[in-house]
MMTF fields as JSON, N, C-alpha, C and O atoms, coordinates in Angstrom:
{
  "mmtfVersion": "1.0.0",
  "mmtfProducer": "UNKNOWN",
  "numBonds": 459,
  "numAtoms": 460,
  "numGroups": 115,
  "numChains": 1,
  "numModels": 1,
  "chainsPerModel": [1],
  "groupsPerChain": [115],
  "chainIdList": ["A"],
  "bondAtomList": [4, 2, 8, 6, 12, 10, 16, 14, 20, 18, 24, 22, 28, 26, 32, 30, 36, 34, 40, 38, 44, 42, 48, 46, 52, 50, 56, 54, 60, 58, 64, 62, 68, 66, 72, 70, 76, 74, 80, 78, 84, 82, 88, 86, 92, 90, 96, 94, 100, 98, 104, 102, 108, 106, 112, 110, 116, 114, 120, 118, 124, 122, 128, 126, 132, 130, 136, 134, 140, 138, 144, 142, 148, 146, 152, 150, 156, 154, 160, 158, 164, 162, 168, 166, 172, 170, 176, 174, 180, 178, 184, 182, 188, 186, 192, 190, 196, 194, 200, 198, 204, 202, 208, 206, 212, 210, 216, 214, 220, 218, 224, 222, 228, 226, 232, 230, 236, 234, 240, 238, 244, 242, 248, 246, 252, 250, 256, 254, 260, 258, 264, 262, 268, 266, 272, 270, 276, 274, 280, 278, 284, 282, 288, 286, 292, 290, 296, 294, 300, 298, 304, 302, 308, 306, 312, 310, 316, 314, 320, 318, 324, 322, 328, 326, 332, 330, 336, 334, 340, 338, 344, 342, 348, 346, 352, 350, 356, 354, 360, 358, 364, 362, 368, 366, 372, 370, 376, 374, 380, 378, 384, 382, 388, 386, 392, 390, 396, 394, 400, 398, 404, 402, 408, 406, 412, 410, 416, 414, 420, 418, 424, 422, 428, 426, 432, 430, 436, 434, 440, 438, 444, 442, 448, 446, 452, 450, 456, 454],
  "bondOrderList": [1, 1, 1, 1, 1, 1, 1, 1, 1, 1, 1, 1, 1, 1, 1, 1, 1, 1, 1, 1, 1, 1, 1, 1, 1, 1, 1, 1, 1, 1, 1, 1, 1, 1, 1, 1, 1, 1, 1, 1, 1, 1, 1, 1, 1, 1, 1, 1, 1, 1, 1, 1, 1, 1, 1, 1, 1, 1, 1, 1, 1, 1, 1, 1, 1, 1, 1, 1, 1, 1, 1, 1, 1, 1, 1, 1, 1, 1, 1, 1, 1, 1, 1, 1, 1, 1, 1, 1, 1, 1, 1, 1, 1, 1, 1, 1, 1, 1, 1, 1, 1, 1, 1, 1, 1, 1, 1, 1, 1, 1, 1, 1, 1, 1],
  "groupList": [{"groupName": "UNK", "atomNameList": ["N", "CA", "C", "O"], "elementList": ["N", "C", "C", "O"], "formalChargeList": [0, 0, 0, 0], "bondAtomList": [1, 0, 2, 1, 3, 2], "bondOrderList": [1, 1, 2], "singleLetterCode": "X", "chemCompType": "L-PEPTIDE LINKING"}],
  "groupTypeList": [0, 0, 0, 0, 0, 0, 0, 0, 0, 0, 0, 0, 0, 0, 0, 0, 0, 0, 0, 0, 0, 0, 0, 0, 0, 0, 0, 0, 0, 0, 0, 0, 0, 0, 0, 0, 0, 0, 0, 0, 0, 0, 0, 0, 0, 0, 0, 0, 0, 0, 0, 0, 0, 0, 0, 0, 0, 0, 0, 0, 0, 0, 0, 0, 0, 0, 0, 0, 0, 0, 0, 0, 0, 0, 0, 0, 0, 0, 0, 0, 0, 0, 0, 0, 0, 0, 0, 0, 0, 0, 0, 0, 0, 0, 0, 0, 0, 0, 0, 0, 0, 0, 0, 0, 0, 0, 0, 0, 0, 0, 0, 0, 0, 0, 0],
  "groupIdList": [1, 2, 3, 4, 5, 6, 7, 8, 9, 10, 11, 12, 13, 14, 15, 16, 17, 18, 19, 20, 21, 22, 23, 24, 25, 26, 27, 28, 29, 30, 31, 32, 33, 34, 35, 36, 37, 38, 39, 40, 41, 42, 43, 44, 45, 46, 47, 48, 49, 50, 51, 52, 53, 54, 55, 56, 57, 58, 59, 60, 61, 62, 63, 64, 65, 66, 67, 68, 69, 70, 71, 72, 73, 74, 75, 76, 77, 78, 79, 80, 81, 82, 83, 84, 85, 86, 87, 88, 89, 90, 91, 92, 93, 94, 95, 96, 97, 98, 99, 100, 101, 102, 103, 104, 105, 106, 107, 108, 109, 110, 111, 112, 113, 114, 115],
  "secStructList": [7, 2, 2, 2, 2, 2, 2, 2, 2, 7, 1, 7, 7, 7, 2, 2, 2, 2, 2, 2, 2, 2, 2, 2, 2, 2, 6, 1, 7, 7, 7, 1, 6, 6, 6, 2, 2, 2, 2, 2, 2, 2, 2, 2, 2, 2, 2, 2, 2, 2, 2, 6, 6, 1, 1, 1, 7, 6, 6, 2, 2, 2, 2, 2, 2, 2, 2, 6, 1, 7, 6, 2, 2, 2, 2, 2, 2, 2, 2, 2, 2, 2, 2, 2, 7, 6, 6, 7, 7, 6, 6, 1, 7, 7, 7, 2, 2, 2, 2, 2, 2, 2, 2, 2, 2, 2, 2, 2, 2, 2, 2, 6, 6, 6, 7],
  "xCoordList": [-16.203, -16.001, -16.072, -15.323, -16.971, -16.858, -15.539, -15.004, -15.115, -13.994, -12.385, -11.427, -13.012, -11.861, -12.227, -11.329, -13.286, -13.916, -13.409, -12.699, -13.702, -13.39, -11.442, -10.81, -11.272, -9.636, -8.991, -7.86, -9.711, -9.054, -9.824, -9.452, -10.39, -10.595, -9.819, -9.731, -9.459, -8.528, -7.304, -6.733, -7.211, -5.646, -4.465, -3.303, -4.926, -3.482, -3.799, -4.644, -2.635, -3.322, -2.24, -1.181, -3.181, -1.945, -1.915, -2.832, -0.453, -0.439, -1.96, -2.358, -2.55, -4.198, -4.913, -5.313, -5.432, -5.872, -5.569, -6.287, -4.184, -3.801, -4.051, -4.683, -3.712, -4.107, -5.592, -6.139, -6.153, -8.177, -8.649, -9.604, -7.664, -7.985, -7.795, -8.513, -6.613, -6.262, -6.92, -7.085, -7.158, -8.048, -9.319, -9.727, -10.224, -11.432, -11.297, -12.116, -10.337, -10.339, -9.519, -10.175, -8.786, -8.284, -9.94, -10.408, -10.845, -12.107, -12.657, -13.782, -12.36, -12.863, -12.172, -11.237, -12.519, -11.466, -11.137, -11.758, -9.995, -9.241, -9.355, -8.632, -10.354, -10.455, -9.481, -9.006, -9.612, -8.766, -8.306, -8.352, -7.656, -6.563, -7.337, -6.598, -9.117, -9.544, -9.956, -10.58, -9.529, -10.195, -8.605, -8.905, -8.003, -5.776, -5.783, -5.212, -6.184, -6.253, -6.927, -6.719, -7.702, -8.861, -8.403, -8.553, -7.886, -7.18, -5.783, -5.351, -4.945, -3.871, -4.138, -3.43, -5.271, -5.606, -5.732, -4.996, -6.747, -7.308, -5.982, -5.638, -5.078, -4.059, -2.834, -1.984, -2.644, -2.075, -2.281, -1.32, -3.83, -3.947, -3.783, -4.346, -3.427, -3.065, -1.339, -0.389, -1.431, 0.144, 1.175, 1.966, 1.172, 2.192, 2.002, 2.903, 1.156, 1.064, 1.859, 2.695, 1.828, 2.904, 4.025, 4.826, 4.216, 5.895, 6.309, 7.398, 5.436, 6.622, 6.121, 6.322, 5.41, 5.387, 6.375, 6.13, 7.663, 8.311, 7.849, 8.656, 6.476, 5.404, 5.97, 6.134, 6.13, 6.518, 7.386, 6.735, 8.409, 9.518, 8.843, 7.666, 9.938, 9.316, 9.553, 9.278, 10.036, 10.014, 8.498, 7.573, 8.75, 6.992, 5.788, 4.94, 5.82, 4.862, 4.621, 3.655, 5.85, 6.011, 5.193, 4.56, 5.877, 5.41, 3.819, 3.11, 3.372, 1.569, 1.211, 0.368, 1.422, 0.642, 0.476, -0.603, 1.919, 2.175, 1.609, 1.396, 1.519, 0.657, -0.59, -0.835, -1.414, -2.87, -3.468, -4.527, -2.505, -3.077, -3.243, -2.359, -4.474, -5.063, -4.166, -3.974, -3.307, -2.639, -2.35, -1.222, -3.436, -3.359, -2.839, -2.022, -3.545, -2.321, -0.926, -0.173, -0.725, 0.632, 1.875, 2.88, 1.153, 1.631, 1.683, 2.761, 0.691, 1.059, 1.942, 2.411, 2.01, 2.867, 4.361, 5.202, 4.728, 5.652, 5.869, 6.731, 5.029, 5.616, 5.98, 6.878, 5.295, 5.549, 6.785, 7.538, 7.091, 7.971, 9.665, 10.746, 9.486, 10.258, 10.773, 11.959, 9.663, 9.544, 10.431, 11.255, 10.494, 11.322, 12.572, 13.23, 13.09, 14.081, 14.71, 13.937, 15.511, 16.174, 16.665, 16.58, 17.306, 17.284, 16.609, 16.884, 15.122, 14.148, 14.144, 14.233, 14.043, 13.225, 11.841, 11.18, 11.24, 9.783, 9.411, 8.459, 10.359, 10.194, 10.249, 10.215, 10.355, 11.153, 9.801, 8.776, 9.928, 8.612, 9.006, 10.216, 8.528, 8.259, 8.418, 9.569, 8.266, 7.991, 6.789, 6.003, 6.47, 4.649, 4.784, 3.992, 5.538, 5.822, 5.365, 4.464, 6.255, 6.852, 5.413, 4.87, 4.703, 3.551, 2.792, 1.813, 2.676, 1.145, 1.587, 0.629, 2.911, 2.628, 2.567, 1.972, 3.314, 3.043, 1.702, 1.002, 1.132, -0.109, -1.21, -2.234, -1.283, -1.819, -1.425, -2.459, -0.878, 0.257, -0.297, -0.218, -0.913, -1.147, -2.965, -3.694, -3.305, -4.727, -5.377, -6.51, -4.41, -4.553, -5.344, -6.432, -3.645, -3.721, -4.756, -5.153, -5.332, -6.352, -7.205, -7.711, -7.605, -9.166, -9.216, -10.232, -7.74, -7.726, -7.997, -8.278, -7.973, -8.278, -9.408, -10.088, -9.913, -11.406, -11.781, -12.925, -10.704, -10.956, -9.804, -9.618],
  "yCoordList": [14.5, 15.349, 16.823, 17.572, 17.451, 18.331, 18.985, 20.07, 17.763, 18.312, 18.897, 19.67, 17.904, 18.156, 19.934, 20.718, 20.112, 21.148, 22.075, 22.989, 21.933, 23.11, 23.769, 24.81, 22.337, 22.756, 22.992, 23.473, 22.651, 23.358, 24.908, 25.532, 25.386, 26.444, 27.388, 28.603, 26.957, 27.753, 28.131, 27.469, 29.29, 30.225, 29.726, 29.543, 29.578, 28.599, 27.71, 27.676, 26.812, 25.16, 25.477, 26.102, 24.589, 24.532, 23.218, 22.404, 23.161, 22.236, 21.417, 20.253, 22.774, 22.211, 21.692, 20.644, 21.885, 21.412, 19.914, 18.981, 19.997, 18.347, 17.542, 16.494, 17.836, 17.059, 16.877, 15.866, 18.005, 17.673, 16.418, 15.683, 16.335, 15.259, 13.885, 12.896, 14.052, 13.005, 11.882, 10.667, 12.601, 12.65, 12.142, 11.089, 12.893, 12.59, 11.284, 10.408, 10.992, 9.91, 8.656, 7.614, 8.596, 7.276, 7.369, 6.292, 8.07, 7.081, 6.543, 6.179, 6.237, 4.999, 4.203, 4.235, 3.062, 2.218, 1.723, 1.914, 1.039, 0.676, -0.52, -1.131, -1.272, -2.173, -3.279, -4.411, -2.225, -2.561, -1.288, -0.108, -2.176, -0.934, 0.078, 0.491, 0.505, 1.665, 2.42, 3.477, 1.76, 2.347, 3.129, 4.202, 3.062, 3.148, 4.007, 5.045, 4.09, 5.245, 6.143, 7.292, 5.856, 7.281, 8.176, 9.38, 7.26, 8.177, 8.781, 9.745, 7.802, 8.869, 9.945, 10.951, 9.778, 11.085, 12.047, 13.035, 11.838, 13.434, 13.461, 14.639, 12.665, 13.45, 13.933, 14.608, 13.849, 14.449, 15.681, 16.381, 16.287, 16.857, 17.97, 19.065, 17.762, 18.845, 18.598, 19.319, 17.852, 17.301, 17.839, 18.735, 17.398, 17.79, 19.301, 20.009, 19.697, 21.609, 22.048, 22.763, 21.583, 21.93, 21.483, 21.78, 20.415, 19.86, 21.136, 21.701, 21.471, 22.483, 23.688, 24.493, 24.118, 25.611, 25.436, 26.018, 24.392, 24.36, 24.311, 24.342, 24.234, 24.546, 22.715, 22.828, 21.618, 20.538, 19.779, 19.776, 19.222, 18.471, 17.054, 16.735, 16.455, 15.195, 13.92, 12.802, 14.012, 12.991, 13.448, 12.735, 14.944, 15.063, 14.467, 13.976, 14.593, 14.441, 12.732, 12.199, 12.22, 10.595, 9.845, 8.867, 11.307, 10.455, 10.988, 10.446, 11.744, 12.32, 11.354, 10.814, 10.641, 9.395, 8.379, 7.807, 7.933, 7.099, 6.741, 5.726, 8.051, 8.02, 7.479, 6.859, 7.956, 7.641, 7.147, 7.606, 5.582, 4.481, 3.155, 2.597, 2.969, 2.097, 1.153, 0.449, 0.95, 0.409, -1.255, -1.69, -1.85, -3.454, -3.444, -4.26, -2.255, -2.268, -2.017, -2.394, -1.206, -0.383, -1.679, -1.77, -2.902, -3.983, -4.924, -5.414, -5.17, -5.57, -5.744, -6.701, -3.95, -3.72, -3.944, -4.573, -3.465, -3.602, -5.108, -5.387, -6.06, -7.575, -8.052, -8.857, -7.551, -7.904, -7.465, -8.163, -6.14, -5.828, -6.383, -6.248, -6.982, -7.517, -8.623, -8.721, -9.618, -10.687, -10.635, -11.549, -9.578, -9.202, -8.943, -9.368, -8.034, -7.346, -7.941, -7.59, -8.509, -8.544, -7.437, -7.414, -6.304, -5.012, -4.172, -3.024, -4.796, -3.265, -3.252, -4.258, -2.152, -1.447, -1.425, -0.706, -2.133, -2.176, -0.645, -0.073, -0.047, 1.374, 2.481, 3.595, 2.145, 3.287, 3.696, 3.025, 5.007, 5.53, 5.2, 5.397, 4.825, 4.79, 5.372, 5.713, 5.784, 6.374, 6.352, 5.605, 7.002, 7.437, 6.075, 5.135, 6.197, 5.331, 3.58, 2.896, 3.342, 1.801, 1.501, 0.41, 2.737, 2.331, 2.186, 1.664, 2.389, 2.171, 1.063, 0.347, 0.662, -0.375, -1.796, -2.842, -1.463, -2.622, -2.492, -3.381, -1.863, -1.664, -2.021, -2.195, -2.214, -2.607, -4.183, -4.842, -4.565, -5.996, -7.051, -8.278, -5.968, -6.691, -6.759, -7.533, -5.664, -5.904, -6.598, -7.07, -6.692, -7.548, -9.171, -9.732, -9.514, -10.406, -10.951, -12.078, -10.111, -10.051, -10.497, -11.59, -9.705, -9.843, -11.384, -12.068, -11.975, -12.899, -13.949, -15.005, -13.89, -14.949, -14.871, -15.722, -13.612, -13.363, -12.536, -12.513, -11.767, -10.822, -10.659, -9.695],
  "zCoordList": [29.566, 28.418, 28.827, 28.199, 29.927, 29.818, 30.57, 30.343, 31.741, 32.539, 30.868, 30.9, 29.667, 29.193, 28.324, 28.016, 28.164, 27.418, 28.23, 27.811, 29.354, 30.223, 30.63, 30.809, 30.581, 30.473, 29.107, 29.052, 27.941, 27.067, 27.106, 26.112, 27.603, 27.706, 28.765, 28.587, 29.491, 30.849, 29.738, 28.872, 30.123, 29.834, 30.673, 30.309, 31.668, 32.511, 33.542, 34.437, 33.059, 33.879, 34.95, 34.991, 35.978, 37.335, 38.205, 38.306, 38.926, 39.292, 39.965, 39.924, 40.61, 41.598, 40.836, 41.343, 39.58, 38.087, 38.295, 38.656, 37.926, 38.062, 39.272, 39.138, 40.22, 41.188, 41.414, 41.855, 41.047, 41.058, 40.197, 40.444, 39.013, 38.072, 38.484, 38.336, 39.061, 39.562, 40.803, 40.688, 41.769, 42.715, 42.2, 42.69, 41.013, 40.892, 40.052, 40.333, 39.0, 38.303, 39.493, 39.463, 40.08, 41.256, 41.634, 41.263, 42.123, 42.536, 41.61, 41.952, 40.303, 39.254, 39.395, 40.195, 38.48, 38.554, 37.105, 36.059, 37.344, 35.734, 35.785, 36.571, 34.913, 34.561, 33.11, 33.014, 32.371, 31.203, 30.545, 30.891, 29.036, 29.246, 27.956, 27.062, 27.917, 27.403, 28.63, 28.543, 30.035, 30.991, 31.455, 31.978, 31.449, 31.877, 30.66, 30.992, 29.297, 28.138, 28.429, 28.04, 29.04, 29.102, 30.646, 30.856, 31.465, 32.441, 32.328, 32.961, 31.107, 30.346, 29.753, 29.736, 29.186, 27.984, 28.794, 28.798, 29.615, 30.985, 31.566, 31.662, 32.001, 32.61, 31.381, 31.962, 30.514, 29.429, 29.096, 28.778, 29.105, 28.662, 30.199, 30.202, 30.72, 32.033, 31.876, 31.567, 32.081, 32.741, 31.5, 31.793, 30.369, 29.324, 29.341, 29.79, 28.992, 29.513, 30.001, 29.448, 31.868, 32.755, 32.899, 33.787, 31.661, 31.891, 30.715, 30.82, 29.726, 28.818, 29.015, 28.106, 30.118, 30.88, 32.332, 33.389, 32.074, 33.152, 34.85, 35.78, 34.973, 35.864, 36.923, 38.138, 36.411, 37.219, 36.179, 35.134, 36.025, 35.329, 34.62, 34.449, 34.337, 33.566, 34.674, 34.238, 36.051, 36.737, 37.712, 38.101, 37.875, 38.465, 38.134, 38.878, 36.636, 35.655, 36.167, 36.712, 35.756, 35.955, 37.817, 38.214, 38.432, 40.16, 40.211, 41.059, 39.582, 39.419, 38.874, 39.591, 37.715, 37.144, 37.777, 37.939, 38.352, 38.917, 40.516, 41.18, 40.674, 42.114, 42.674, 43.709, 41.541, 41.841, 40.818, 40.391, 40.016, 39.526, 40.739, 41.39, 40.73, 41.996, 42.031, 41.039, 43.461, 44.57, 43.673, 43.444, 43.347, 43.255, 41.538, 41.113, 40.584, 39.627, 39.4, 38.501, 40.543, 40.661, 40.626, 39.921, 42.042, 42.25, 41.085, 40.751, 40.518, 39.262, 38.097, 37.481, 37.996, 36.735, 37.52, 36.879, 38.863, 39.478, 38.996, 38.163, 39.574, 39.224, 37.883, 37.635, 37.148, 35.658, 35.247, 34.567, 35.688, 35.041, 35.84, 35.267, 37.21, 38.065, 37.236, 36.923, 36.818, 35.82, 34.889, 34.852, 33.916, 33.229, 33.039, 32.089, 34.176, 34.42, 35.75, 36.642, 36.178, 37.519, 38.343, 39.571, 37.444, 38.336, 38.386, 38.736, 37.882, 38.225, 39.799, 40.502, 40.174, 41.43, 41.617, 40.867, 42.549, 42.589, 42.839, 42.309, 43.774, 44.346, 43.775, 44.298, 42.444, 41.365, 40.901, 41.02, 40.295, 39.956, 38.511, 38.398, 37.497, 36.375, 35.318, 35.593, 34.346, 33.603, 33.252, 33.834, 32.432, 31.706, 30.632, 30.566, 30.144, 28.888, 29.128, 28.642, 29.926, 30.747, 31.438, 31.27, 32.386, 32.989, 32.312, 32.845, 31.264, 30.435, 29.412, 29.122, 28.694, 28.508, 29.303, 29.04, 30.248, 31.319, 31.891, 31.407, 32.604, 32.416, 31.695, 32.355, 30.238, 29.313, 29.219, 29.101, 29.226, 28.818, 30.546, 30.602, 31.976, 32.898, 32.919, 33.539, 32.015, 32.459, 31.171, 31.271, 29.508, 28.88, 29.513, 29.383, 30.447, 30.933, 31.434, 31.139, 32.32, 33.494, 32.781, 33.037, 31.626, 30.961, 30.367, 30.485, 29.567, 29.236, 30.019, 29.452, 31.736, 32.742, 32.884, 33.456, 32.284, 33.113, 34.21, 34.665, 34.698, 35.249, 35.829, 36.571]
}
């Protein structure tokens, strides 16, 4: 809470901002999907800033999220959504959108097995 107190207080966010967040939240981990919300929200609240202060675009925005959601979910949502689609790209960066509901829809899953 206070990392978010403090950035709504900064006059201007920057890309280093974002990447600090990022960085400090990939050493948690995402268990389910209030744990994948709460690391959308902190990066939202940096990230949309600098997509409409032209500061990084909307595929930047997309490869920052996408970057440093832990490795074994990444694979996940990749498969699920493979499942789905025959021409997805495992390699393709995502969208913000697509990753979090697939995301949600894989760790649903998870919890429903039991972990």
């Amino acid at each position: 809470m206070e990392a978010y107190l403090k950035t709504l207080l900064e006059d201007k966010l920057t890309v280093a901002q974002l990447v600090k967040l990022i960085k400090r939240s990939a050493k948690g981990v995402i268990e389910d999907e209030e744990d994948l919300d709460t690391y959308y929200q902190k990066f939202w609240i940096i990230a949309a800033d600098l997509v409409e202060a032209d500061i990084i675009n909307k595929k930047q925005h997309d490869e920052y999220f996408w970057k440093e959601l832990p490795q074994e979910l990444c694979y996940a949502i990749s498969d699920c959504l493979e499942a789905q689609d025959a021409n997805f790209e495992s390699d393709e960066i995502l969208e913000v959108k697509i990753a979090i509901g697939a995301g949600c829809f894989v760790l649903r899953k998870a919890a429903a097995r039991g972990g």
